[in-house]
N, C-alpha and C positions, 0 to 999 in steps of 0.2 A: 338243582341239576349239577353245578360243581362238584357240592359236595360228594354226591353218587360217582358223577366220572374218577375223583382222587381216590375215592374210598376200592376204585378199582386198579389203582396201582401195583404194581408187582413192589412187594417188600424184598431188602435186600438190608442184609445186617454187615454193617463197617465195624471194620478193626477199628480200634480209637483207642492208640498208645503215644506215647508222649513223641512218637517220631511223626506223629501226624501233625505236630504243631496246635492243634484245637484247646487251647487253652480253657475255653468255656466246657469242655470236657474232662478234661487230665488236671487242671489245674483252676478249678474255678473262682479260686478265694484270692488269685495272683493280682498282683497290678493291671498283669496282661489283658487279663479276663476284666477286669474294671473298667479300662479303656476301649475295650467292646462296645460291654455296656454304655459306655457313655456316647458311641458310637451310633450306637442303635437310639438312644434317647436323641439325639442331636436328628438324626434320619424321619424319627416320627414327628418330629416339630415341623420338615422341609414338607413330609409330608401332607401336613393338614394344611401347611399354608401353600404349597402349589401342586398337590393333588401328586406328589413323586410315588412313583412304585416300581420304577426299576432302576437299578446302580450296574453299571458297566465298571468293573475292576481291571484295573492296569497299570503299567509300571514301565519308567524309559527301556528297561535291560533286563533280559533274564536274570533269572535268584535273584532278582529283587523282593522276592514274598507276596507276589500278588496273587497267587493260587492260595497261599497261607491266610491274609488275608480277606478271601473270599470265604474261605471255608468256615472261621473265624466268623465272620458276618451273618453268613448263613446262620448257623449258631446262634449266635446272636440276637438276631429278629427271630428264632421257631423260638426262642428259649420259651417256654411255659407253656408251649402249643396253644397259645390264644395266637397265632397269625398262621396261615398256609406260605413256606414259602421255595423258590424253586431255584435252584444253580444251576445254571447253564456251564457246562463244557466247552466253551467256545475259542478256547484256544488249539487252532486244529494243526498248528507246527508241532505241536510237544504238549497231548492232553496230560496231565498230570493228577488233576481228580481221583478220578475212580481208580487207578493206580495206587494211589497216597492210603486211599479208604480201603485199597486189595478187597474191592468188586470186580467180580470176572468180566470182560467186557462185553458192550450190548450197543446193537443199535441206539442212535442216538440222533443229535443233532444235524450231522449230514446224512442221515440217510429220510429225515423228517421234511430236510428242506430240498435236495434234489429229487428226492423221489416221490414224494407226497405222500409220505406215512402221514397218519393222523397225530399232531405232536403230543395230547395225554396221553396216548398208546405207549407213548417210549419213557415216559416218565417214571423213574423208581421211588419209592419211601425207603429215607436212607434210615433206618435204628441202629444203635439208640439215639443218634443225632436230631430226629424227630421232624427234617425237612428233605425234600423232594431234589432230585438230581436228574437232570438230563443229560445220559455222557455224549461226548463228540461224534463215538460212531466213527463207521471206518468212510476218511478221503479216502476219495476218487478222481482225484484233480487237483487244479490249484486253489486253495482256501480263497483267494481274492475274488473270482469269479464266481462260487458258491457263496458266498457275502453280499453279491450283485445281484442273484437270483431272484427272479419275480413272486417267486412266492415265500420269500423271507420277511416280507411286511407281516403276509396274512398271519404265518407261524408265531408270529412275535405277538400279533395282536389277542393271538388265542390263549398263549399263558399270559400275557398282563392279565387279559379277561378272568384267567383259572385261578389265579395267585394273588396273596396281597401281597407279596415281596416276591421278586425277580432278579435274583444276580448274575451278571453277566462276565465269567471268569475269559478273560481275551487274551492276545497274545502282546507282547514286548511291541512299544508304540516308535522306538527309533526303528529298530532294525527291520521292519516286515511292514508292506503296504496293508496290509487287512487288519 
């Protein structure tokens, strides 16, 4: 049944130039790209032994590279398309994703969790990146009290169920309660 709901995704094709920072794409044979990889090997170990499948990415200070980082990871974990795996947008001060990728924008995140879209509805396949995005979606309020929202467990619990990797791209941890 997964498989069917993903395979119903809206495809959407990303730019991926070396301003994208995706090293496992522009530049695969770099240091950069190796430290990924070893990223992702390091991630599959945590995972057999305490059952992890989602990473929340963040950083004290904006430009810090945690959007870079995420995107990177994602990458990372599709690389060979043996794993399903999804990026959340979840930085809703300054989504920077789907921007970076120059994806037109789309429902996403807030409108999944205040409103009750159904969350694989909003889910795109990014190519040639070869893993799954969910943009932020337009706020309507303040991001802390949609982070609060009652039905933020359920939504989260439905792509863990969907995905075997789940990235969580958040906002700057000094400056912002959410």
């Amino acid at each position: 049944a997964r498989a069917a709901e993903l395979s119903m995704a809206m495809t959407v094709t990303a730019e991926v130039t070396p301003e994208c920072r995706i090293v496992l794409a522009t530049d695969p044979g770099s240091p950069g790209a190796d430290r990924f990889r070893l990223l992702r090997m390091r991630l599959k170990e945590l995972r057999a032994a305490a059952d992890v499948r989602a990473v929340l990415v963040t950083s004290p200070l904006p430009q810090d590279g945690k959007s870079t980082v995420a995107l990177n990871l994602a990458t990372a974990l599709a690389e060979g398309g043996k794993r399903t795996v999804l990026l959340i947008e979840a930085d809703l001060h300054h989504p920077s994703l789907a921007k970076t990728l120059q994806l037109k924008p789309a429902p996403g995140f807030c409108e999944c969790v205040a409103d009750g879209l159904p969350p694989l509805s909003l889910v795109q396949k990014v190519n040639p990146l070869g893993w799954y995005l969910m943009q932020a979606g337009t706020m309507t309020g303040n991001p802390s009290d949609l982070l609060q929202h009652a039905a933020l467990p359920g939504v989260m619990q439905t792509l863990s169920d969907a995905f075997d990797w789940v990235i969580i791209d958040t906002p700057p941890v000094v400056l912002l309660s959410d």
